[in-house]
NUKOLKOL-470365 format. One line per 2 residues: number of its first residue (from 1); their letters; for each residue x, y, z of C-alpha. Coordinates in Angstrom, 3 decimals. Example, Ala and Ser with C-alpha at 12.3 -4.5 7.8 and 13.67 -1.06 7.14 Angstrom:
<rs>
1> AS> 12.300/-4.500/7.800  13.670/-1.060/7.140
</rs>
This chain:
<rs>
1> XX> -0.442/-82.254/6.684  -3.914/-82.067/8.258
3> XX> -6.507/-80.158/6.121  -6.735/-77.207/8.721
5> XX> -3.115/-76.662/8.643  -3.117/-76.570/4.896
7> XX> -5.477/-74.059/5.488  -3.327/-71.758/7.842
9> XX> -0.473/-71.972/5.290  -2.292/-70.849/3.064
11> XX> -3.928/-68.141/5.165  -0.397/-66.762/5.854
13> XX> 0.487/-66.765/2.353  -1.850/-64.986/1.191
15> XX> -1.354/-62.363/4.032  2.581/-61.926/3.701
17> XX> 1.088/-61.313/-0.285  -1.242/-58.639/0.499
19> XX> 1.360/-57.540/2.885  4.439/-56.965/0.035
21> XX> 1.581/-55.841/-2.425  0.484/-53.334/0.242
23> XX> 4.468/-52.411/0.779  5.319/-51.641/-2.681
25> XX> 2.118/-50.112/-4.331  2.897/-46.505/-4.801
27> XX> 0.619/-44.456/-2.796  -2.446/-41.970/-4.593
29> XX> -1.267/-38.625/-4.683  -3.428/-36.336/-2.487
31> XX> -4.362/-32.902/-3.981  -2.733/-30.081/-2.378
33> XX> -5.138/-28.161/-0.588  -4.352/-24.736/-0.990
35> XX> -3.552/-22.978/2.174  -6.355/-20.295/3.862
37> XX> -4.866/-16.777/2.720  -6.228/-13.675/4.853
39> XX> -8.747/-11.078/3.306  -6.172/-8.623/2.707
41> XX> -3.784/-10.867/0.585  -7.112/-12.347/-0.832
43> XX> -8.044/-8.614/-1.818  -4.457/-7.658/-3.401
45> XX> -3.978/-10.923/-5.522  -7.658/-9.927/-6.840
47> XX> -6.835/-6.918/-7.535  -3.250/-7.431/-9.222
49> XX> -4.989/-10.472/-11.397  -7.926/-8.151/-12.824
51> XX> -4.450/-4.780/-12.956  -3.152/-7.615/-15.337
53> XX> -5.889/-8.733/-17.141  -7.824/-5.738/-18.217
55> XX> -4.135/-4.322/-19.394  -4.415/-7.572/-21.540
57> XX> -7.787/-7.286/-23.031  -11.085/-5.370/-23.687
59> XX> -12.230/-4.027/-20.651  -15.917/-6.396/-21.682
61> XX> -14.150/-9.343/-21.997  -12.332/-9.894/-18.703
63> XX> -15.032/-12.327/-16.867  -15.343/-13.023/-12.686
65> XX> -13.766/-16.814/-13.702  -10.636/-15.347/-15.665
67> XX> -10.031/-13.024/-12.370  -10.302/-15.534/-10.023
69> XX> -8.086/-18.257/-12.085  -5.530/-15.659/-12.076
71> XX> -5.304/-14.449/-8.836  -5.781/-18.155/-7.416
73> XX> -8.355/-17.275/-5.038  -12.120/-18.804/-5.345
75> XX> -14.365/-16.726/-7.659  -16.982/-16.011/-4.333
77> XX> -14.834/-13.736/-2.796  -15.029/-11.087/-5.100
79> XX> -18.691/-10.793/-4.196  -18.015/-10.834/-0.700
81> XX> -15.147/-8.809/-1.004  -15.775/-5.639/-3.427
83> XX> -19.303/-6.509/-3.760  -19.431/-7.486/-7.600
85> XX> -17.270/-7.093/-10.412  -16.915/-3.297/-10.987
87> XX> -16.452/-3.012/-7.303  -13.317/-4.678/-7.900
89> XX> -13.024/-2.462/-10.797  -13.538/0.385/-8.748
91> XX> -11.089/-0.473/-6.186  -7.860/-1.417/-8.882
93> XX> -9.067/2.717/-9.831  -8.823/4.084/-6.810
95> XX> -5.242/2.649/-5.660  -3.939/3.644/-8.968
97> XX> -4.965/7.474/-8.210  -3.353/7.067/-4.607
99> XX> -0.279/5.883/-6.190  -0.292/8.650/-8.504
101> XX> -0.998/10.637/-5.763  1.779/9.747/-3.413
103> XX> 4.130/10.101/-6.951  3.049/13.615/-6.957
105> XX> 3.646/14.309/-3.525  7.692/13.228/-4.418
107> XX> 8.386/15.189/-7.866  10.699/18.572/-7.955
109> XX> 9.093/21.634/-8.606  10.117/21.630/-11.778
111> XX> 8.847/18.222/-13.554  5.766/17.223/-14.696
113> XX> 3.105/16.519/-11.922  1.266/13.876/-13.602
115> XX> 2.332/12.835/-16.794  -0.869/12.217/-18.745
117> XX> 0.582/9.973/-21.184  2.043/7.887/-19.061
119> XX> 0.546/4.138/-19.335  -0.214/3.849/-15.707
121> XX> -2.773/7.306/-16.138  -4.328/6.380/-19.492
123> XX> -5.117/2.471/-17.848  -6.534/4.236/-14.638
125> XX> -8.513/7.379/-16.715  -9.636/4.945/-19.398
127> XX> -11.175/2.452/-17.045  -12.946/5.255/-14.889
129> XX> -14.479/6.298/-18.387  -15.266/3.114/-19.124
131> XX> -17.251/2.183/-15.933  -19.050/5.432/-15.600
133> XX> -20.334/4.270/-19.303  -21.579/1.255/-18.135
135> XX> -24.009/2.649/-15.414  -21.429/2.364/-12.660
137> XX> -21.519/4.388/-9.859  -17.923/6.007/-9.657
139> XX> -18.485/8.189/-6.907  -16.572/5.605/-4.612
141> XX> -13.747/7.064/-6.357  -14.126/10.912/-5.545
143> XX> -11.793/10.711/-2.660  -8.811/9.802/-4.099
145> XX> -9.446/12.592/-7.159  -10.033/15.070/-4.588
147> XX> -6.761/13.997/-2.465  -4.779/14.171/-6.198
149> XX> -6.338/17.909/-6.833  -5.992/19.061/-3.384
151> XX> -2.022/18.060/-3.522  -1.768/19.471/-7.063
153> XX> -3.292/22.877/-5.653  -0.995/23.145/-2.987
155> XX> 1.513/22.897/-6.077  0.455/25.895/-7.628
157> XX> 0.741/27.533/-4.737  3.640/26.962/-3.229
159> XX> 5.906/26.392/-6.228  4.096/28.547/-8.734
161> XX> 3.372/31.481/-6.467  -0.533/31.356/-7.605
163> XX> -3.148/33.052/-5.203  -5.707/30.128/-3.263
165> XX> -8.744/30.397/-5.745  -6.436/31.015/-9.069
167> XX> -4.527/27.372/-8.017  -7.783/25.583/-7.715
169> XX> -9.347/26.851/-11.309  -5.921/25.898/-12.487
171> XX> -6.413/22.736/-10.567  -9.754/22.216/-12.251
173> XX> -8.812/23.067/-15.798  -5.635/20.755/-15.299
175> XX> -7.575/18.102/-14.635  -9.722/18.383/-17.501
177> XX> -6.642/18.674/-19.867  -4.981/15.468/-18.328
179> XX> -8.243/13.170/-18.256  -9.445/14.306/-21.545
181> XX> -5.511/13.496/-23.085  -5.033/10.280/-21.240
183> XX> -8.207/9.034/-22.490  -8.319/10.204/-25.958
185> XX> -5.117/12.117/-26.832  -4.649/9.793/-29.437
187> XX> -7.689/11.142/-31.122  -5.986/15.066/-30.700
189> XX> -2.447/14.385/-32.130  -1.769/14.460/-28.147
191> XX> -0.226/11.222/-27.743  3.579/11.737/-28.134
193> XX> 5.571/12.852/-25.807  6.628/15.785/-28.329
195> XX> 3.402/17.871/-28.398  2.984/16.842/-24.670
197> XX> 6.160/18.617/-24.275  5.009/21.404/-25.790
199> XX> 1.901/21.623/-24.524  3.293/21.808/-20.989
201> XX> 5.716/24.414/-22.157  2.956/26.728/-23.218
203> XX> 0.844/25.928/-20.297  3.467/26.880/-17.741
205> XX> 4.126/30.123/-19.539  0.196/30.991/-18.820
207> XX> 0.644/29.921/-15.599  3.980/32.470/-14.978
209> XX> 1.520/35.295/-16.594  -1.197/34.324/-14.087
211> XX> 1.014/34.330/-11.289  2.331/37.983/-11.993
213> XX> -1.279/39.741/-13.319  -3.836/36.985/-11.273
215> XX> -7.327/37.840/-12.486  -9.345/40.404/-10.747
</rs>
């Protein structure tokens, strides 16, 4: 065998080597790029993650990174999104008070409105209190506490027979009872659902007397 044709033998061994090698080497494993998710869902996963998280821990120690791990969405959005942190803050209060407020809108006449020690009210109060102690602006929030007092005012009126400006000073000292208990009720001997009870009971009774002799 000529020199050049030992040479092409050994040419196409080598290739029908790198060939099989080629065949059965098992192939890198791409990373899976996550798929591009719309600003709304972006939004909602951002705001469920931080729901969860401050729930979990002190309101301080809940950072952008921990948010953004959770809700699986980069960290940048939440800038571009609610602005900063607290705006995200802001917004996980304000759809808790619309849900409380459509909740309102669907209890009998006879239950509780808004049941201050429930956990839902004392996470949404609490955080409110918390940000307007940290410098935050929590104005953005005003119209979903004025949509909650308005309903509750139409409450008093139709259900408790109270006159227009009676129902909104009731609406106003309400208000003030059920923040000040779902934030620090515990500090009162206001945080079982015992003296709640009975706190209600007596506060209805004032109402009845108000509706029959309304102030002058």
């Amino acid at each position: 065998m000529s020199i050049s044709a030992v040479q092409h033998v050994r040419y196409l061994d080598s290739l029908y080597m790198a060939v099989q090698h080629a065949s059965t080497k098992k192939a890198k494993k791409r990373p899976v790029r996550r798929s591009p998710i719309s600003r709304t869902e972006g939004e909602q996963r951002f705001i469920a993650a931080a729901t969860e998280l401050l729930r979990e821990s002190p309101f301080s120690s809940v950072g952008v990174r921990d948010i953004a791990t959770r809700a699986d969405v980069n960290q940048g959005f939440i800038h571009s999104w609610f602005g900063s942190q607290n705006g995200l803050y802001l917004r996980v209060v304000k759809e808790l008070f619309a849900s409380m407020h459509a909740s309102l809108e669907q209890q009998p006449p006879d239950s509780v409105a808004i049941n201050p020690l429930d956990p839902n009210v004392q996470f949404a109060v609490r955080l409110l209190f918390w940000l307007d102690l940290e410098g935050v602006d929590v104005n953005e929030v005003r119209p979903e506490l004025n949509a909650l007092m308005h309903a509750f005012t139409q409450r008093m009126i139709t259900h408790v027979g109270l006159d227009d400006s009676t129902a909104a000073a009731i609406t106003m000292q309400g208000s003030a009872i059920g923040l000040g208990t779902a934030a620090f009720g515990h500090l009162i001997g206001a945080d079982d659902n015992t003296s709640f009870t009975h706190a209600i009971l007596v506060w209805r009774r004032q109402l009845e007397l108000l509706a029959k002799n309304p102030p002058k």
